[in-house]
C-alpha positions in Angstrom: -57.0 -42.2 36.1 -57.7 -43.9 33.0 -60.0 -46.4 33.9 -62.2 -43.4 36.0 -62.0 -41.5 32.9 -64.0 -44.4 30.9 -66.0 -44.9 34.0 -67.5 -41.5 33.5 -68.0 -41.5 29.6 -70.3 -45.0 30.6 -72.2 -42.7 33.3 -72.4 -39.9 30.5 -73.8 -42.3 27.7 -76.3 -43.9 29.9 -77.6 -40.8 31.4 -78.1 -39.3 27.5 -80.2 -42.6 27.1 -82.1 -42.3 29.9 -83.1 -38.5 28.9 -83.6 -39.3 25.4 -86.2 -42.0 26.5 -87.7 -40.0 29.3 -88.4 -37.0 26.3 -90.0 -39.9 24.1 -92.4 -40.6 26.9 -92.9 -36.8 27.7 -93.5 -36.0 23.9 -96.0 -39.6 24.0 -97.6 -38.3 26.5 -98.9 -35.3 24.6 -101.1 -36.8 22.1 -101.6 -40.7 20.9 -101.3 -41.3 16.9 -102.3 -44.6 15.5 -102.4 -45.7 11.7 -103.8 -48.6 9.8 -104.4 -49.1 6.2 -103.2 -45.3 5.0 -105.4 -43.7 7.8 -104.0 -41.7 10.8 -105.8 -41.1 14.1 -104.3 -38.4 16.7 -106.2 -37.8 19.9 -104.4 -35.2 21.9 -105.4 -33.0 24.6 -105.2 -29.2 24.9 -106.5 -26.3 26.6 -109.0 -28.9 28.8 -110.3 -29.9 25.4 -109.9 -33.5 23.6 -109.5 -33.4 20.4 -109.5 -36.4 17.7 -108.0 -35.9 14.4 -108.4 -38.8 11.2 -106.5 -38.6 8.1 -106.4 -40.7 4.7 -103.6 -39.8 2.8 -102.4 -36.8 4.2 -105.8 -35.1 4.5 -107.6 -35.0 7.4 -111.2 -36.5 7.5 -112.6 -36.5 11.0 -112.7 -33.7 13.6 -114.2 -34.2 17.1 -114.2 -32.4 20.7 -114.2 -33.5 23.3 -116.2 -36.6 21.5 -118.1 -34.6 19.4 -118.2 -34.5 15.9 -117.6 -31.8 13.9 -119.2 -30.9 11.1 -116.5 -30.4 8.0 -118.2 -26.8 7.5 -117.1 -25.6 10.6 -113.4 -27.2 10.8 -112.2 -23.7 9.7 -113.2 -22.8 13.2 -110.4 -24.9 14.3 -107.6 -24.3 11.7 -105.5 -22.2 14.4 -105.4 -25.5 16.8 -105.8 -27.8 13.6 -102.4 -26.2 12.3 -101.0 -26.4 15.4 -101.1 -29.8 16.4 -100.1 -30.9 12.6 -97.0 -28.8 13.1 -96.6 -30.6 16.2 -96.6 -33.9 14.9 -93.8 -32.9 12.5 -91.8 -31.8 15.0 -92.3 -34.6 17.1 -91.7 -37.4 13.9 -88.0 -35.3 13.5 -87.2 -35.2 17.0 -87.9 -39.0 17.8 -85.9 -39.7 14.3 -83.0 -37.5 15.6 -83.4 -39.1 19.4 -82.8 -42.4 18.0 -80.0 -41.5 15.8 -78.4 -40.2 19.1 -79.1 -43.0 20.7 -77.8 -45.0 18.0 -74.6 -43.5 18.7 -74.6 -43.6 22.2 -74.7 -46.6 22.4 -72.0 -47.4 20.5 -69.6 -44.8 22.0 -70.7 -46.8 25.4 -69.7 -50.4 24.1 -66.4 -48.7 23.1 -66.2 -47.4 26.4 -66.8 -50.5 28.1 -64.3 -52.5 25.9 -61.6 -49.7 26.8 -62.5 -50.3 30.2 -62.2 -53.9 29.9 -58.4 -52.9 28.3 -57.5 -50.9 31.5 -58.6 -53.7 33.9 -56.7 -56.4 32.4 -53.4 -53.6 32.2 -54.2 -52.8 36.0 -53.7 -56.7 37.0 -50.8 -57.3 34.6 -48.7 -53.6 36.5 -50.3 -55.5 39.9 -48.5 -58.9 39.3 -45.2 -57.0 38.1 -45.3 -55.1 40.9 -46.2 -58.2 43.2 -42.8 -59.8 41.3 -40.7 -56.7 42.1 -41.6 -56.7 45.5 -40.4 -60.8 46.2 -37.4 -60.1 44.4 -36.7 -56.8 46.6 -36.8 -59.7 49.8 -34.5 -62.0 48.4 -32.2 -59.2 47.8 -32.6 -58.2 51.3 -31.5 -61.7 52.5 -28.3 -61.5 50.0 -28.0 -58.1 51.9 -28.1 -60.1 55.9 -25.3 -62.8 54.0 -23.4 -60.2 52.8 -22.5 -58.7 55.9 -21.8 -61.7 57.6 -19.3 -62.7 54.9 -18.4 -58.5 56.2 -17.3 -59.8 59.3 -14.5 -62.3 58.1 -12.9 -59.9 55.6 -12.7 -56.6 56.1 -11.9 -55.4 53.2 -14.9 -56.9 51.4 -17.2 -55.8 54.2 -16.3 -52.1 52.8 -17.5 -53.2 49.5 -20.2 -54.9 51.0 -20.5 -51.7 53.2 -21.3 -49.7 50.0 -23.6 -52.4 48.3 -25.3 -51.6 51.9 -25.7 -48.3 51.4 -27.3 -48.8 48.0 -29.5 -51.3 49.2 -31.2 -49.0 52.0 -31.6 -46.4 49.6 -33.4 -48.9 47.3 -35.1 -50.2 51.0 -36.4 -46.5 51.6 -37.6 -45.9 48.1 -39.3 -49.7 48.6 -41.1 -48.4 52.0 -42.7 -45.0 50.4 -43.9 -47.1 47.9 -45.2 -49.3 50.3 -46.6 -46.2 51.9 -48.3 -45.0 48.7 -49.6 -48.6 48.4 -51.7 -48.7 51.6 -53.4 -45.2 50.6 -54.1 -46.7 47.7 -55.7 -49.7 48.9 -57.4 -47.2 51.8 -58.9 -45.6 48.7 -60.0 -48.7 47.1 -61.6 -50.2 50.0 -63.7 -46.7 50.8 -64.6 -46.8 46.6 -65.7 -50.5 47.3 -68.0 -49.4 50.2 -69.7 -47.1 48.4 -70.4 -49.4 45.8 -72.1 -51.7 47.8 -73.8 -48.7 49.3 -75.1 -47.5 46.0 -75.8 -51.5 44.7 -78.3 -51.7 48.1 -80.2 -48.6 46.8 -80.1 -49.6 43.4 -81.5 -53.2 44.9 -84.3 -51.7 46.9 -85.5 -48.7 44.3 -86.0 -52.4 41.9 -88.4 -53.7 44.7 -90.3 -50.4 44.5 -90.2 -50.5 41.2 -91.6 -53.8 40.7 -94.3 -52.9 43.3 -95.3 -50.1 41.3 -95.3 -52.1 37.9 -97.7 -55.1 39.9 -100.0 -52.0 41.1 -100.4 -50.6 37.8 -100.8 -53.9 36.0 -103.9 -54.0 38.6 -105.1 -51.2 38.0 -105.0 -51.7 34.3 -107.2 -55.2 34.4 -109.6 -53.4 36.9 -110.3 -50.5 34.3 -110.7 -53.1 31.5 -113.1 -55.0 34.1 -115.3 -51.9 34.7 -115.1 -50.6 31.0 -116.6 -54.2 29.9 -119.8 -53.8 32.8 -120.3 -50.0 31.5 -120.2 -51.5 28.1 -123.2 -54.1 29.4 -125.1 -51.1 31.0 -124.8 -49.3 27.4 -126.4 -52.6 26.0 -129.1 -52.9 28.7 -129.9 -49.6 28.8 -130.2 -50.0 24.3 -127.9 -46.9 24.3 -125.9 -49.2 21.9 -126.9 -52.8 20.2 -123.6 -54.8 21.2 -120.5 -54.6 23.0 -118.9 -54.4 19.0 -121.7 -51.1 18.6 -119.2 -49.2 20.8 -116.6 -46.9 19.0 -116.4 -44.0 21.1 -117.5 -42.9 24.7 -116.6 -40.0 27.4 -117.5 -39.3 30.5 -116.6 -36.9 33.1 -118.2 -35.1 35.9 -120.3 -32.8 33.0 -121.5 -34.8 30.7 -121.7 -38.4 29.1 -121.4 -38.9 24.9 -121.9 -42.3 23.2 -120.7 -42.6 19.7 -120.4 -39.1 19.6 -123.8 -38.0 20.9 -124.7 -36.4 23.9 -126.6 -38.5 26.6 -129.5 -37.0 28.8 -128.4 -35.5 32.4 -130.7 -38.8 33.7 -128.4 -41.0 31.6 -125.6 -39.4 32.9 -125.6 -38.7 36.4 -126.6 -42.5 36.7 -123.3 -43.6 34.8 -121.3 -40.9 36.5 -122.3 -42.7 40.3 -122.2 -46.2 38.9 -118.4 -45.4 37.3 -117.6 -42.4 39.3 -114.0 -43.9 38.7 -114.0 -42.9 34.9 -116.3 -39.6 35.5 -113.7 -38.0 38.4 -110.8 -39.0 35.6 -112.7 -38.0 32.4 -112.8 -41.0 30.8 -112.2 -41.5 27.0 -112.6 -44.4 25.3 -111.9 -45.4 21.3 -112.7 -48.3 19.6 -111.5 -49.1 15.9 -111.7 -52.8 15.2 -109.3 -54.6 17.8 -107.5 -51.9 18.3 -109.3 -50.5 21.7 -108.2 -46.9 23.9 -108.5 -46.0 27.3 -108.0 -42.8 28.3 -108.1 -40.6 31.4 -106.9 -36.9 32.8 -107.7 -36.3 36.2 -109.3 -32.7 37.1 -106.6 -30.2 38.5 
């Protein structure tokens, strides 16, 4: 009972884990921040619209949708979404503090766990070999028992004695048998728990192939979006929409429209990038460059 008890706080803790990671990724998955040198950039998408945010110390210094800029007259346009996403941001800094606090202390009760586990184990085998010892010693009485009553047959007298040390002895027999009884259910139990072990460790097994699948697919897919970003960025220097590969900072494209750096291109311009990349168009590509630091982004349409 024990050791299942233990069993289940380990399932407990690592299933906390597991949702306290999957709500980081869900909150990540909202917006993406990034700061260097006491500036902040949040890009974040909502209600269809992209939205990129810049601060310096606290104040913010850049607005843009859906790549373009906005002029700082007109932010108060946007204080409604502006506030919004700044409260957001707050809550989300707390929450992912808190989650890690939690997690902090999950993990901890877990190693606990596991080391009280460990405990029961070792106390599981010691009662096993006492037992083991209890039941050898319960066979050599049993032979004293057979000699006994053969010493029974040549004195009559003691074979009454022994007669009673008899009757003892079967009780202890019967007592010995249930437990022997109760010992086989046990082991029943075991060897069912032990199958579905092995059942669940050949699911676990195959749902890592998948996953490793899935991780070489998306590593793929990754280096062929880099691939294709670098020949757009060629086309933009051909085409002198930009100087260099370094002129690039910011570019979208969808099925709508195309902006470079923030400006609009021609429908011409556009609809020849949207069927050269009609990759990034379908998926509304977004893509930020500040120094090394270099973003991809896409949503696909509903």
């Amino acid at each position: 009972m024990r050791t299942r008890y233990f069993k289940s706080n380990i399932l407990l803790a690592i299933f906390l884990v597991l949702a306290i990671s999957l709500h980081a990724q869900k909150v990540t998955s909202q917006y993406s921040s990034t700061q260097k040198n006491g500036k902040e950039r949040i890009i974040t998408d909502r209600d269809d619209k992209t939205y990129q945010l810049e601060f310096t110390d606290g104040k913010m210094t850049f607005l843009s949708v859906d790549g373009v800029s906005v002029p700082e007259e007109k932010w108060g346009d946007y204080k409604t979404i502006i506030d919004e996403i700044r409260e957001q941001m707050k809550k989300d800094k707390e929450q992912a503090r808190l989650d890690r606090l939690q997690a902090e202390k999950d993990r901890e009760q877990a190693r606990l766990d596991r080391l009280q586990a460990d405990k029961d184990r070792l106390q599981a085998n010691q009662d096993r070999l006492q037992a083991q010892k209890e039941r050898e010693q319960a066979g050599r009485d049993r032979l004293r028992v057979e000699k006994d009553r053969a010493q029974a047959e040549l004195d009559r007298q003691q074979a009454m004695r022994d007669k009673q040390q008899a009757d003892r002895d079967q009780q202890q027999a019967d007592k010995d048998r249930e437990q022997a009884i109760k010992d086989r259910a046990q082991a029943d139990k075991d060897r069912e728990q032990a199958d579905k072990d092995r059942a669940q460790a050949e699911k676990d097994r195959a749902q890592a192939v998948l996953d490793r699948a899935q991780a070489e697919k998306d590593r793929a897919q990754a280096e062929a979006d880099r691939k294709l970003m670098a020949d757009l960025t060629a086309d933009l220097v051909s085409d002198k929409l930009i100087t260099d590969a370094n002129d690039l900072h910011m570019l979208t494209l969808s099925p709508t429209e195309m902006t470079v750096n923030g400006v609009k291109q021609p429908d011409a311009v556009h609809k020849k990038y949207q069927d050269k990349y009609s990759r990034f168009a379908k998926n509304n590509l977004a893509y930020l460059a500040d120094g090394n630091n270099k973003h991809i982004q896409m949503r696909r349409n509903n």
